[in-house]
C-alpha positions, 0 to 999 in steps of 0.5 A: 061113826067117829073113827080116828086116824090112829084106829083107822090105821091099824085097821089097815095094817091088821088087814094087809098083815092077814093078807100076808104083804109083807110090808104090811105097817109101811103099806097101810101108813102110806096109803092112808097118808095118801088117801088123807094127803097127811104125812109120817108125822101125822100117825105120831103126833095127831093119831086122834083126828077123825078120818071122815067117812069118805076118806075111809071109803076110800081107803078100804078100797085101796087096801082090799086091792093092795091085799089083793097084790096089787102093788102099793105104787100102781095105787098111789100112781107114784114111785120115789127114784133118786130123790124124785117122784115118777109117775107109774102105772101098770105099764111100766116097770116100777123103779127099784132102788137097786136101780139108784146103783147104775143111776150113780155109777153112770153119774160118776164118769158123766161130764157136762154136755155128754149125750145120753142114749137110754135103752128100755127107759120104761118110765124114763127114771133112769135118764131123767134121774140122769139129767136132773143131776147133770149139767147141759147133757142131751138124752135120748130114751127108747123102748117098744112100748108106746104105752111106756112112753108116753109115761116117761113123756109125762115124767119128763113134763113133770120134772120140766116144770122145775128145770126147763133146760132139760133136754130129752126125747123119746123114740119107740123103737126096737132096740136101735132100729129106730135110731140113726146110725149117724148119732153117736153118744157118749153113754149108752145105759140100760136095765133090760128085761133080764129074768128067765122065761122060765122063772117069772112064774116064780116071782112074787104076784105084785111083779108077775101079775102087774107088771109089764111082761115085755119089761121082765122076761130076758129069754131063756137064759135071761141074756138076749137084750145084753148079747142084742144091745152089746153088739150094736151099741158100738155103731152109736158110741163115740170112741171112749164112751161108755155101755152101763147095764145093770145086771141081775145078781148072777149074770155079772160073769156072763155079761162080761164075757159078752162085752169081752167078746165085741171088745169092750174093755175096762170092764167093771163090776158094781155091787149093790146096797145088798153086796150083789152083783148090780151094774156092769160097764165097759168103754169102747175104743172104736 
């Protein structure tokens, strides 16, 4: 049976849009170009050509799974982050782009040749977003999850093949248990888990049921990792350098009241693209 590229689409949009994804159009134009290897371009200008029948199957396989919930990036396997391609999986947190707020706050008071230290890197987009766009800077990215890790040594490798002089490493670790206490950076960064326990069940099926729970639940009152993080980045910051978190859209009041409390100073709010509270900083004089 011929089909063409235009009808095979909307196929798949009317499909997602029963389903109730609320992406549905984006959803079903992405994963077609992802199953064809097309792009954008290709539904406007060349809506006519015929889409195999493998291709076919292969789609109305993706799109029962993404009207299922399964999130579009766990099927492609890739997110874009910062102008870059990062490899996820269900094992990592999928990069959001209020993300790319604290990756360009960070980028703003980092030099050349600082060390980074990242702190629950997941798929390691922030640090290697970080380097990507620096200059002879040294990161190191920590989390207890081997499983994430060795996604972001995988994105790390990727991203080595274009720009071999960057330099990072990862340690699993809980918290800085891990890290030597003689090391000290410049920047420490970190988008913790910070929902509440009690409001994960609440969220939206593609986060709660596919993504790390360990990368989501903040504790009860979703502040655990800021009070943990905040009292012992002092011991591995340099006097001057500098704590960025990104926060969610109600805590900023409260994580400043922790950074206040173990002396950080020059504490900044950043809003995001929405004009919600997103990013958090402070410098330590030690």
């Amino acid at each position: 049976m011929s089909r063409t590229y235009k009808t095979v689409y909307q196929e798949g949009e009317a499909q997602l849009a029963q389903a109730g994804i609320g992406e549905a159009s984006l959803d079903a134009r992405l994963l077609l170009e992802y199953v064809c290897g097309t792009n954008r371009n290709t539904l406007l200008a060349h809506g006519e050509q015929e889409v195999s029948e493998a291709a076919y199957e292969r789609y109305s396989g993706l799109l029962a799974k993404r009207a299922g919930h399964v999130p579009l990036q766990h099927l492609t396997g890739e997110q874009e982050f910062m102008g870059l391609t990062f490899m996820v999986n269900e094992k990592v947190l999928i990069p959001r782009q209020d993300t790319e707020v604290l990756v360009e706050e960070v980028l703003r008071n980092l030099h050349d040749g600082m060390r980074i230290l990242d702190m629950c890197t997941g798929s390691g987009c922030i640090l290697l977003s970080l380097l990507q766009y620096s200059n002879d800077c040294v990161g190191v990215g920590v989390d207890l999850s081997k499983e994430a890790l060795a996604v972001a040594a995988e994105n790390y490798q990727r991203l080595c093949e274009k720009r071999p002089e960057m330099r990072a490493s990862f340690i699993e670790s809980n918290l800085f248990t891990g890290i030597q206490e003689k090391e000290r950076y410049e920047m420490i960064v970190s988008n913790p888990p910070y929902i509440r326990t009690g409001v994960i069940d609440t969220l939206m099926p593609e986060v709660r049921a596919h993504e790390p729970l360990m990368a989501l639940d903040g504790s009860a009152d979703g502040l655990y990792f800021y009070r943990e993080i905040t009292r012992q980045a002092k011991e591995y910051l340099k006097s001057g350098g500098m704590l960025f978190y990104e926060i969610g859209y109600d805590q900023a009041e409260d994580v400043c009241k922790i950074m206040e409390a173990e002396g950080f100073r020059e504490i900044e709010v950043v809003k995001d693209f929405a004009g919600l509270d997103r990013v958090v900083y402070g410098s330590w004089f030690g």
